[in-house]
Every structure is written in C-alpha cells, then in structure tokens.
N, C-alpha and C positions, 0 to 999 in steps of 0.2 A: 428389622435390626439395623440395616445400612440408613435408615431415616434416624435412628435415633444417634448413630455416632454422626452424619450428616451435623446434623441441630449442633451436637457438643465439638463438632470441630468450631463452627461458628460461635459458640457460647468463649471457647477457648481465644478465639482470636478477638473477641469484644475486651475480653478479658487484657489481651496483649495490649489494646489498644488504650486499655484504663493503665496499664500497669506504665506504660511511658508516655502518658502523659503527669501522671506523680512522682515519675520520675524526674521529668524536667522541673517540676516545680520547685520540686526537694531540692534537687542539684541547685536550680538558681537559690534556693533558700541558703543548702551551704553556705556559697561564694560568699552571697551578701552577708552572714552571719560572720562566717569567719574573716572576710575582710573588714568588718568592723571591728571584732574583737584584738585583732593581729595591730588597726590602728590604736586602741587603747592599748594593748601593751607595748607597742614602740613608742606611745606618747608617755610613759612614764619611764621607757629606758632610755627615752632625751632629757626628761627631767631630772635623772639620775646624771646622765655627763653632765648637763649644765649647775648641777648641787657639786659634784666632784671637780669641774672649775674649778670655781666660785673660792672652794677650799683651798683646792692646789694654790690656787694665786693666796688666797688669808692668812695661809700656814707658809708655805714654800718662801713668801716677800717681805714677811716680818722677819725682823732679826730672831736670833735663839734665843727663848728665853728659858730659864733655870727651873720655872716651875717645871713640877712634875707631871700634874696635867697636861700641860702642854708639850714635856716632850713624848709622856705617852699617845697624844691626840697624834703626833708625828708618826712614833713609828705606825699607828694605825696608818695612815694614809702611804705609810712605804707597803705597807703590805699587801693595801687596798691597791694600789698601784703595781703590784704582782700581780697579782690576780687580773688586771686590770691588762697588764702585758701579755698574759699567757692567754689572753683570750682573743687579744689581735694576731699571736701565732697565728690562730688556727687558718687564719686567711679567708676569702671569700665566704666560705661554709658559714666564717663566727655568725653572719647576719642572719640567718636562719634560727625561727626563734626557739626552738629546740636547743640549740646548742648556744642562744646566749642566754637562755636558763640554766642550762647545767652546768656553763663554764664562767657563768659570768652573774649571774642574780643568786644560785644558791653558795655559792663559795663566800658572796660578801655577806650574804644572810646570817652564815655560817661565823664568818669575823665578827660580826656587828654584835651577834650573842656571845663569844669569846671577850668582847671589849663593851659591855654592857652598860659600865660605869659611867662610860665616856660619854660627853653630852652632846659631842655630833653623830653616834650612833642610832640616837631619836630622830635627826633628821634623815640618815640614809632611811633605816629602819621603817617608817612610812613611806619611803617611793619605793621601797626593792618590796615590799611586802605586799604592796598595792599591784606592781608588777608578778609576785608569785598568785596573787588573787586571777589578773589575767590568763596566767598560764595556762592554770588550774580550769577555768572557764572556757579558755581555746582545746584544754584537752578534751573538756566534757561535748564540745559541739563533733569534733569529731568522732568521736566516741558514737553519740548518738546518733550520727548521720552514718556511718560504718553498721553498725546496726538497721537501721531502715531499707541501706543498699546491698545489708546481706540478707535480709527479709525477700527483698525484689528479684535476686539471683536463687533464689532457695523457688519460688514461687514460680519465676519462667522455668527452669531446670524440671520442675515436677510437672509441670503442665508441657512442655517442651515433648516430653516422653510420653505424654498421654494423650497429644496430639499424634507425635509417630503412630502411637498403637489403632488410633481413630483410622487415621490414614491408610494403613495397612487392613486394616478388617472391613472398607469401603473397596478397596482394590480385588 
C-alpha cells in the first residue's frame, strides 16, 4: 500500500511540474496578448484626440455661421467636449483602459447615436466603435485567461490535498 501512494506522491509532483510549466507559457501568452490588444485600443483612442483636434480647430476657427447644421455640429462638440472634461477629472486612473471606456468611448458612443443626423458623427462613429470592438476583445482575453488560471488553482488545491493524504498514510 505505502509503494502505491509512494508512486502517486511522484505521479503528483510530475503533475506539479507540468502544471507550471503552462503556467508560464499561458501567463507569457497573457502579457503578450494583452499588451497587443491594449496597444490597438490606445491606437484608436489617439485617433480619436487627433479626429476631435482636427474638429476643435474646423469648427472652434471659423466664424459662426447661421446654418443650422452647423451650429448644431457645434453644440455636439460642446457636449463632446463635456464628456471630454469629465473624463480628465478623473485624474491618473482616466488612462486605465477600463475607465476610459466607461467614461469616455461609451458616453460619446452614446452622443454620436443621440446626434445621428450629423455628418461628423460617421467619422467619430468609426474610431469610438472600432475602440468598443477592442475593449470588447481585451475583455474577452482576460476572461479567457482567468478561466485557465482558475482551472490551474482548482487543479493544485485538489492534488495539494491528496498529496497531504499520500504523505500522511506513508508516515
């Protein structure tokens, strides 16, 4: 009997021995995953300040003009430019891409289908939505990867304990 939990303490510890090394692999997989996908969604939330320039100066440097289109295209970008304020409150934290999706890509998302009509809303409208595409994408790696590392913790925990008991009925 002591040769047979013998053998399963060693089966257990091969076990340990597989179980981090895909651990590391995984984790490096993470990193590299999410640090590419975190630089596509900050490459399209530069492309969004540099579209919202671009505006500020087209709209902000021309005189006023009477059309209607155009002062409604205005107040959009007063309001864009709320939103736009309220999300540099938040200080340090805004950069965290968490919170400049929730405070800052779905709020304009949010305008751009309130101000539909308007015909710079097609061009926000393609970089914040290409940005929610990321998000959505960043959430899913983590997601997936929280899953695998709770597979790996569920798996030493149960082998953990049935190593104690091996150990214990060898002594």
């Amino acid at each position: 009997m002591k040769s047979k939990a013998f053998h399963k303490i060693w089966s257990l510890l091969r076990k340990y021995k597989f179980y981090e090394q895909r651990i590391m692999e995984n984790l490096d997989n993470l990193v590299k995953s999410h640090s590419q996908q975190l630089d596509k969604y900050s490459f399209n939330l530069e492309k969004y300040r540099e579209l919202k320039e671009r505006n500020y100066h087209k709209y902000g440097t021309e005189s006023a003009s009477r059309n209607g289109k155009d002062i409604e295209t205005k107040l959009f970008l007063e309001k864009e430019n709320e939103i736009w304020f309220l999300w540099q409150d938040l200080g340090e934290i805004r950069t965290h891409h968490f919170y400049s999706y929730n405070n800052l890509v779905l709020p304009l998302l949010e305008l751009n289908r309130e101000n539909s009509e308007l015909a710079i809303t097609l061009e926000y409208g393609k970089i914040l939505v290409q940005c929610g595409l990321e998000y959505r994408q960043l959430e899913s790696i983590i997601n997936s990867y929280n899953h695998i590392f709770k597979d790996y913790y569920l798996g030493y925990r149960r082998d953990h304990k049935l190593l104690n008991k091996y150990l214990e009925f060898i002594k």
